[in-house]
PAFIRO-244304 format. One record per residue (C-alpha): x, y, z. Coordinates in steps of 0.001 Angstrom, whole numbers, padded with zeros to 6 digits, always signed. Layout:
PAFIRO-244304
XYZ ...
This chain:
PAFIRO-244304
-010201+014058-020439 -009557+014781-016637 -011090+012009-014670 -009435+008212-014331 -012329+006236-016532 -011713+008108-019518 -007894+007536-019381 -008004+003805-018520 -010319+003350-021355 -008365+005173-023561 -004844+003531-022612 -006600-000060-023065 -007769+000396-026369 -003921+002041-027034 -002869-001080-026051 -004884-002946-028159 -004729-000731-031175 -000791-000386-031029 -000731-004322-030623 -002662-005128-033461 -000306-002769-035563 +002910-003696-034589 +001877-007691-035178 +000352-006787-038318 +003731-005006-039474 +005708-008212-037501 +003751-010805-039825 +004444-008872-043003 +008002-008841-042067 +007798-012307-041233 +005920-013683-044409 +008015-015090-047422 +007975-013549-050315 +006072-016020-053110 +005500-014898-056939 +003638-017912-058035 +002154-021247-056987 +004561-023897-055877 +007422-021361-054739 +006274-022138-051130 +008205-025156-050091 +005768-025822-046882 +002673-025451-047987 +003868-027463-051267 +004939-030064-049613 +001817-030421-047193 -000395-031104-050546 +002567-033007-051761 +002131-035150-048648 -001704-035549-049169 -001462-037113-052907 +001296-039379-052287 -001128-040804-049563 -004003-040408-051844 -001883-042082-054684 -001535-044876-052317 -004596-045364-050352 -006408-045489-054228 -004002-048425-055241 -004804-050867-051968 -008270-050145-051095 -010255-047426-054005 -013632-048332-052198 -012548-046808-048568 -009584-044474-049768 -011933-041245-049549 -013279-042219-046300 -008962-042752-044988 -008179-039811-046101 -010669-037855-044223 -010046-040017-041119 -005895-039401-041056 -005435-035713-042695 -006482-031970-041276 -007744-030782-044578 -008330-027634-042612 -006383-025734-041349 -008516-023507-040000 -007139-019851-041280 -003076-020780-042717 -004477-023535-045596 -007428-025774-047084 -005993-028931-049004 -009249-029861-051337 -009568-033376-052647 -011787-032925-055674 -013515-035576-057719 -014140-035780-061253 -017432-033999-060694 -015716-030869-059372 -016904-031645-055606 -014926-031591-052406 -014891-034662-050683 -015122-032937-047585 -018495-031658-048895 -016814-027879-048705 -017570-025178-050798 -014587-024379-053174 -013075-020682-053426 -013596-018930-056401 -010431-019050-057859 -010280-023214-057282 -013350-023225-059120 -012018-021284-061826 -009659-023719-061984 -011306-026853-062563 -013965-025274-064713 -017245-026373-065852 -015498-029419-068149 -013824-031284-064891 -010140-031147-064108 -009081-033452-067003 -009562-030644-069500 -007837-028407-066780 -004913-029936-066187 -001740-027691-067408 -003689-024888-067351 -001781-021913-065646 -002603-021068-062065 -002262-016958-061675 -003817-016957-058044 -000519-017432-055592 -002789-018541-052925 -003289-021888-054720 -000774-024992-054370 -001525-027700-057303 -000702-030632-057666 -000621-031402-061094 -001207-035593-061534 -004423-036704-061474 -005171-039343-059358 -007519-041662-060672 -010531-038652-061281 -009011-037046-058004 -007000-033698-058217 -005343-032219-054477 -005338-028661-054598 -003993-026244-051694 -005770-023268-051040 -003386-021102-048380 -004551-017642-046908 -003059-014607-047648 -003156-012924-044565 -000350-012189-042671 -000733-012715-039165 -001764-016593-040269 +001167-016811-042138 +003389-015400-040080 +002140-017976-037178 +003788-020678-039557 +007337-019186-039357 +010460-020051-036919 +010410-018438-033314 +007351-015791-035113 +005360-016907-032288 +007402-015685-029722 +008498-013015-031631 +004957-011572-031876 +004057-012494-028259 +007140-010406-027378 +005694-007332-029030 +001890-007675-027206 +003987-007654-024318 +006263-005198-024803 +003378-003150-025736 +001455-003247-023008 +004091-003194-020383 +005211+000085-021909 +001614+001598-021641 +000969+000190-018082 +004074+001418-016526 +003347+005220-017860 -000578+004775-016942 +000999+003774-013420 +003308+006135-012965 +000638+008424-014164 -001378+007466-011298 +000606+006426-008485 +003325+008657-008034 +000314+011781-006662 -001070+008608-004851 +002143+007713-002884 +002579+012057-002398 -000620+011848-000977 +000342+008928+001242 +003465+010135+002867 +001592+013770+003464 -001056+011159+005424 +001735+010248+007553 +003179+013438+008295 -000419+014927+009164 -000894+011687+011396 +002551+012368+013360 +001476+015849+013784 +002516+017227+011243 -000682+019669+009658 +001193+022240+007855 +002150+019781+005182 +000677+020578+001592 +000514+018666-001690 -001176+020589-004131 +001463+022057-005450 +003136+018628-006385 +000588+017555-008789 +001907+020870-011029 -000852+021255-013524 -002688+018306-014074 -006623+019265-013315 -008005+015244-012905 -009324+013555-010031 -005709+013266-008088 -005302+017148-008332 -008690+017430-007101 -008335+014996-004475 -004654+016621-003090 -006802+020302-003418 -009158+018764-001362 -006230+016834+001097 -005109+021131+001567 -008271+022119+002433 -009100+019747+005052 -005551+019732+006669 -005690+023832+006333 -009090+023304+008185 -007629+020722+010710 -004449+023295+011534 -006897+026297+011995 -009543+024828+014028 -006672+022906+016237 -004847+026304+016758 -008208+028055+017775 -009020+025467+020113 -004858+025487+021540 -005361+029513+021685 -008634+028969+023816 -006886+026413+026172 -003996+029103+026947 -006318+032196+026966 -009029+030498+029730 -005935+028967+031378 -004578+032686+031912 -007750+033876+033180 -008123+031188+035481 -004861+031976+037060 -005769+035538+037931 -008544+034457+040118 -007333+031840+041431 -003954+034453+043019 -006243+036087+044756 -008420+032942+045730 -004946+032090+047590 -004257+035349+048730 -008140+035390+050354 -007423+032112+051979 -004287+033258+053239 -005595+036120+054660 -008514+034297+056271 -006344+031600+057646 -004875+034421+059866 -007792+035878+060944 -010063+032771+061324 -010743+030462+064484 -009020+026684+064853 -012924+025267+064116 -012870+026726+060313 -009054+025731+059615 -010343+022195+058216 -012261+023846+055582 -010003+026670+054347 -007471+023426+054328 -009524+021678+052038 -010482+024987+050141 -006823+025434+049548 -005889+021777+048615 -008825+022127+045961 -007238+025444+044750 -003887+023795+044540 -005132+020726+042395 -007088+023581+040050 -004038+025504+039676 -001672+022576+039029 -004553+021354+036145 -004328+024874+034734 -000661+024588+034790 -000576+021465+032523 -002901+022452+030513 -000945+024995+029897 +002110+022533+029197 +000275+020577+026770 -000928+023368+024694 +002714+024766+024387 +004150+021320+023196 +001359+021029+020627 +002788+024497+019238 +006425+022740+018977 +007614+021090+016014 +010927+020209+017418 +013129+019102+020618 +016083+020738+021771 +018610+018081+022013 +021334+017827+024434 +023668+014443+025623 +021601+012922+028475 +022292+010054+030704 +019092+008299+030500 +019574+005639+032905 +020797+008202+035760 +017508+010571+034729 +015153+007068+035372 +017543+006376+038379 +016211+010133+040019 +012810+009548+038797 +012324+006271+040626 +013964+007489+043886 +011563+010074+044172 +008814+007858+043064 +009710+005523+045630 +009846+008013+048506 +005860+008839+047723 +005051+005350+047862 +006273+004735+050688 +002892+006116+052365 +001293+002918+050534 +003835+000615+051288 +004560+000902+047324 +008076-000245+046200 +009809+000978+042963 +012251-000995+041249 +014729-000728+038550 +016810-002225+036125 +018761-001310+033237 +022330-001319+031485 +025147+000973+031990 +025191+004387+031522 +023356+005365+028109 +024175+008821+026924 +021354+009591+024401 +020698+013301+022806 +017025+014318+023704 +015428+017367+025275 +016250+016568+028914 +013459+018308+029963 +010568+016876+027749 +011803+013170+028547 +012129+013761+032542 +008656+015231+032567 +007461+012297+029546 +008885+009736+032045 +008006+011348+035236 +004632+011384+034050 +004160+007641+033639 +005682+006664+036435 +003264+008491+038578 +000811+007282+036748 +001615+003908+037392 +002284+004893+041523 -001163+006244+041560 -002854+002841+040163 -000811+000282+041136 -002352-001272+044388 -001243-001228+047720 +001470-003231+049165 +002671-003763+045831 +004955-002373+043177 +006194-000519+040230 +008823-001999+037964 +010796+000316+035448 +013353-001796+033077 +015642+000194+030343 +016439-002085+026898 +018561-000706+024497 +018333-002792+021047 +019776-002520+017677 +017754+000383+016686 +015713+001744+019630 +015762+002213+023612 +013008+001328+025102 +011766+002094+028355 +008638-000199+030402 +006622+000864+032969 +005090-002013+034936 +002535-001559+037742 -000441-004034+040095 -003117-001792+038965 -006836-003019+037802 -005102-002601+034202 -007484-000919+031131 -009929-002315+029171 -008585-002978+025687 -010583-000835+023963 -009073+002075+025584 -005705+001127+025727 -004429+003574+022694 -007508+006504+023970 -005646+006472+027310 -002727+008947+025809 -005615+011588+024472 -006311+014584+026823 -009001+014660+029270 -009209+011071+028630 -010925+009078+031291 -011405+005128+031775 -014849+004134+033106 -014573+001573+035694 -011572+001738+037140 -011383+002184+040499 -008184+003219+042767 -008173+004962+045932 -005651+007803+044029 -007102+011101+043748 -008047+011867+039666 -004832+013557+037878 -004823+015776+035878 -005793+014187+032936 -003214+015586+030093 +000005+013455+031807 +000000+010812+029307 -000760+012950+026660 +001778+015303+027254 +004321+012448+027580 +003169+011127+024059 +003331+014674+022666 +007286+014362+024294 +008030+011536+022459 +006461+012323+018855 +008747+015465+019274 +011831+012675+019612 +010550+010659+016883 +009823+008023+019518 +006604+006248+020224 +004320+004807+023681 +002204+002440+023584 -000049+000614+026258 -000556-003325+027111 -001924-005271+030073 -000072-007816+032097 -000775-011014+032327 -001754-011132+035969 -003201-007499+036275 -001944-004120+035897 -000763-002292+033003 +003203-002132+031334 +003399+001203+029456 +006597+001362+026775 +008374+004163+025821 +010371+003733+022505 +013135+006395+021270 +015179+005586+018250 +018669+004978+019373 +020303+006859+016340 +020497+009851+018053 +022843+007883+020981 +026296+009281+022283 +028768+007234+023786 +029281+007314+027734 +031980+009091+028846 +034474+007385+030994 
């Protein structure tokens, strides 16, 4: 029995089973003890009821007194009792067949010759006056669940058990079941925040059905994930280094023919070495990236973020200056937070020139700090031609590239806004992407605040 089906089934018809005994034991519980006929007062009185009516229907109108009696009494009751009204011919007026021990009692003679005799089966209630060639008989069932039915509160006493019962089995079958399931869950996170060395097999403990398969399986494919993302990290650093090596003595070639070279050729070993320069800063953060996908953590220290923004727009608006590009900013007091200093300047950094480089001319870039009840966030608004939505969460992958936006910036790098999201999942923090209304594009950068120190005076 190791898949779900079997299980399910098998806890349903518990259910049922365990039910159906516990009522069964509830109604015998329940049921009055009776020796003989007549010792149940209810049922007595209900046939009681039924010839008194009889008795009285027979004196004021004999012709339609049958036909009343099967208009204005339940003669039966379905599984608790049968009241018979016989006639002197030994026939229901109902037109029902009479149980064997009612027929034993009225015998082949009629009930006249019957009457007094000794009733043995304690199912039947008799009533023992004859009613002008009419005898009422009760004929109650014996089984307990009926019987039980007929008692104070038994009802709710027996609904109580069903539901006792089945809430007992349905909480264990759901523990059972979601417990791995909500495991499996929170290991989803963790592998979505980064996280790939998380494993879960070994939380199921022995169980061999279709959860412990499916957390086996969870292993291998984050196992897989981890190895093939390390090989492909390792290959980013090892043709970064190579590149390097080359491109040294590119330089040092260039250098060397700058010197000996003509004024005519210095416009192309310019560009030659402005090309190298772009090559070797790409190398360099590819080389960044691939390091912070290798961390698991940030080295905290206190931090002044509002004074690290400060530094980062001054310099931000000194290059824009060439564009006639303003950067402004606003934000609270001093906020003292612990992060890595150097993760979040480079994070920031990273989408602020990113925003300088798109943002159109004669225009500019607006940074605001907000610190909230739980979180400090940081917005990055620029003029740019914005990004379709589509591509507004692919925009933080590396290499990632927008088709059909146009700026007169040369391309980046393209791992900036990567690495700045890598910077951020290492602070527990988040950044997300949104277009203005208007044009352009407001990037925000959330860190929890937890982590805050107070400013010192």
């Amino acid at each position: 029995m190791q898949g779900f089906f079997p299980r399910i089934f098998l806890s349903i018809w518990a259910i049922m089973l365990i039910t159906t005994a516990l009522t069964v034991l509830a109604a015998n519980l329940l049921r009055p003890v009776t020796d003989s006929a007549g010792d149940d007062r209810y049922e007595n009185r209900l046939v009681e009821v039924v010839a008194l009516d009889l008795r009285e229907q027979l004196a004021v109108s004999p012709e339609t007194a049958i036909d009343t009696m099967r208009e204005r009494h339940v003669l039966d009751m379905e599984q608790f009792m049968q009241i018979f009204i016989i006639d002197a011919e030994g026939r229901d007026i109902a037109g029902r067949q009479l149980p064997p021990s009612v027929s034993q009692l009225i015998g082949e003679k009629g009930w006249a010759r019957n009457n007094g005799l000794e009733v043995r089966d304690p199912r039947l209630t008799v009533h023992g006056e004859v009613l002008d060639g009419y005898s009422v008989v009760g004929y109650r069932s014996l089984h307990p669940f009926s019987r039980a039915l007929m008692q104070p509160n038994a009802r709710v006493i027996l609904l109580s058990i069903a539901i006792l019962v089945s809430a007992s089995v349905c909480l264990v079958l759901t523990r059972f079941i979601v417990l791995p399931v909500r495991r499996l869950r929170e290991a989803g996170h963790k592998v979505a925040e980064g996280d790939l060395s998380v494993r879960v097999a070994h939380t199921v403990g022995e169980r061999t059905d279709d959860i412990a398969k499916l957390a086996q399986d969870f292993d291998v494919m984050t196992e897989r994930v981890e190895q093939l993302l390390a090989s492909q990290q390792q290959l980013m650093r090892d043709v970064s280094h190579e590149l390097r090596s080359p491109l040294a003595r590119i330089q040092a070639i260039l250098s060397i023919s700058r010197q000996k070279s003509e004024h005519r050729d210095m416009a192309d070993i310019d560009r030659i070495e402005h090309e190298v320069e772009r090559l070797n800063l790409l190398i360099g953060e590819i080389l960044s990236y691939a390091r912070l996908q290798s961390r698991q953590q940030a080295e905290l220290s206190p931090t002044d973020l509002v004074e690290l923004v400060r530094a980062i727009a001054e310099d931000a608006r000194i290059e824009g200056q060439e564009r006639h590009i303003d950067v402004r900013m606003s934000g609270p007091e001093p906020c003292v937070v612990s992060v890595d200093n150097a993760l979040i300047q480079r994070a920031i950094e990273n989408v602020v020139r990113n925003a300088l480089k798109y943002t159109a001319e004669h225009t500019l870039v607006e940074i605001a700090i907000g610190v909230q009840q739980d979180t400090i966030t940081l917005t990055v608004d620029d003029r740019g031609p914005g990004v379709p939505e589509a591509a507004l969460t692919e925009i933080f992958e590396p290499f990632y590239r927008v088709n059909g936006v146009n700026n007169h910036s040369p391309a980046g790098s393209g791992v900036g806004l990567a690495i700045a999201k890598r910077s951020l999942l290492l602070h527990g923090g988040s950044i997300r992407a949104n277009n203005r209304e208007g044009g352009g594009l407001s990037v925000v950068i959330s860190l929890p605040r937890g982590a805050q120190q107070p400013a010192e005076a």
